[in-house]
C-alpha angles and dihedrals in degrees: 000000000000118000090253087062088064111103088195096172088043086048085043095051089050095047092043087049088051096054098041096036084048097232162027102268095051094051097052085054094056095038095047089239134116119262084241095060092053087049090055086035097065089035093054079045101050086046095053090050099045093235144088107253100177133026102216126208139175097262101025145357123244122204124233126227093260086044091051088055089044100060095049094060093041089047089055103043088046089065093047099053082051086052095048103045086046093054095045098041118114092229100062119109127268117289149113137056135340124198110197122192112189145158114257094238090048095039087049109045104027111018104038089052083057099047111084088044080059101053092043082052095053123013107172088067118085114200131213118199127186129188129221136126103211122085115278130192111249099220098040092055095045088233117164097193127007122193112216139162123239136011128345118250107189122061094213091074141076128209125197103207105233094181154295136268138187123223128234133210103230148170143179119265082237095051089049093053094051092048113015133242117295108236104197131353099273084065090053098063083070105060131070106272116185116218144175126294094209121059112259136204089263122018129209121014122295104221120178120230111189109305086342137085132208138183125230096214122231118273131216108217115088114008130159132189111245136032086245100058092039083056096050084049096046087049094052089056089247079143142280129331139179100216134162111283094226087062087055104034095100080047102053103045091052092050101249091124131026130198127248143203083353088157091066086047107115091210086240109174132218119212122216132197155174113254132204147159104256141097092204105298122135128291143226101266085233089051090043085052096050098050097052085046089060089043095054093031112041116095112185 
């Protein structure tokens, strides 16, 4: 018998029963076995590991040395194993913790708000969020659970859609005093725009111009790396951005920010989701939990 045929725990649960239930006959009741088969069963063990375990007799069994040894360790690994299988199974209760990659925009606006009504939902969870608007790699990063826009690129991942925004051109009320309010896109290419520092799905900003679109293309003058960080700068008049309306909505109604050329905007919609290892196989209960939260939570 190879060594992938043992069923070493199922052999270790029969021998412990045995011992503790003091024989054979016993232990072929609790394990649904004939008292035959235990008996073949600890023989087939104490030849595999070269020992006697047990001294039989007609009325009890006494353990040897080596079976005494034996038993601790079983006893022991036996309760691991049931640790272990309780912690990891799908049906615990919540609990654990949670490692959240998200966008700054999204983990400010929309994340950051939920939170408290989370964790008074569950407080046995802690939860660990890290902001960053490039593509990580799930496993790398130890994240449970990224929230990312648009489509998914690697097959070894699910997403859960949470939702979907429209972008808006905007500028401070101070930028567009200093340098006018661009009329029409050819105007635009004039004035400062702020863009992203990483490659996206799509680049520049699609515009419509009757039954036509266009696209303003990216520029490469000031970029930054994440929507939070474009919004401070666009608040502080360091020039024009097309950001998610969810990011601006505070600003706009309080008249930080203020559209423009919103009649040229196509309406295009970005999707976010929820993102996690996983091809339909079962969750952590805590992961499972925070998922249907954001389903049922997150307003774009």
């Amino acid at each position: 018998m190879s060594r992938q045929d043992i069923n070493r725990s199922g052999e270790m649960e029969v021998f412990v029963r045995a011992v503790e239930l003091g024989g054979f006959t016993a232990a072929a009741t609790a394990c649904r076995m004939t008292p035959s088969a235990v008996s073949k069963l600890v023989a087939r063990l104490e030849k595999r590991l070269g020992t006697r375990l047990i001294n039989r007799s007609t009325r009890r069994l006494q353990l040897t040395p080596e079976g005494c040894g034996f038993y601790e360790r079983s006893v022991a690994i036996l309760a691991d194993m049931a640790e272990a299988e309780r912690h990891a199974s799908t049906g615990e209760r919540v609990a654990g913790h949670i490692r959240i990659n998200t966008s700054g925009s999204f983990g400010n606006h929309l994340l950051a708000p939920l939170i408290p009504a989370f964790m008074a939902l569950y407080p046995d969870v802690s939860l660990e969020v890290f902001h960053t608007d490039r593509v990580v790699d799930l496993m790398e990063e130890r994240a449970d659970v990224a929230i990312r826009a648009g489509p998914l690129k690697s097959s070894s991942l699910t997403a859960r859609k949470l939702g979907t925004t429209r972008s808006m051109i905007v500028a401070s009320p101070d930028y567009l005093q200093r340098h006018g309010v661009p009329r029409s896109p050819e105007e635009l290419k004039k004035h400062s725009r702020i863009d992203f520092s990483y490659s996206r799905a799509i680049e520049g900003w699609p515009l419509r111009l009757g039954n036509e679109m266009m696209r303003l293309p990216a520029l490469r003058g000031l970029q930054v790396g994440d929507g939070e960080a474009m919004r401070h700068l666009v608040l502080a008049g360091a020039g024009i951005a097309r950001l998610a309306t969810f990011t601006i909505k505070a600003d706009l109604e309080a008249g930080r920010l203020l559209p423009i050329l919103e009649e040229f905007n196509p309406g295009d919609v970005e999707e976010f989701y929820a993102v996690y290892i996983g091809q339909g196989g079962p969750l952590p209960a805590r992961v499972r939990a925070l998922l249907e939260f954001l389903r049922d939570n997150v307003r774009l």
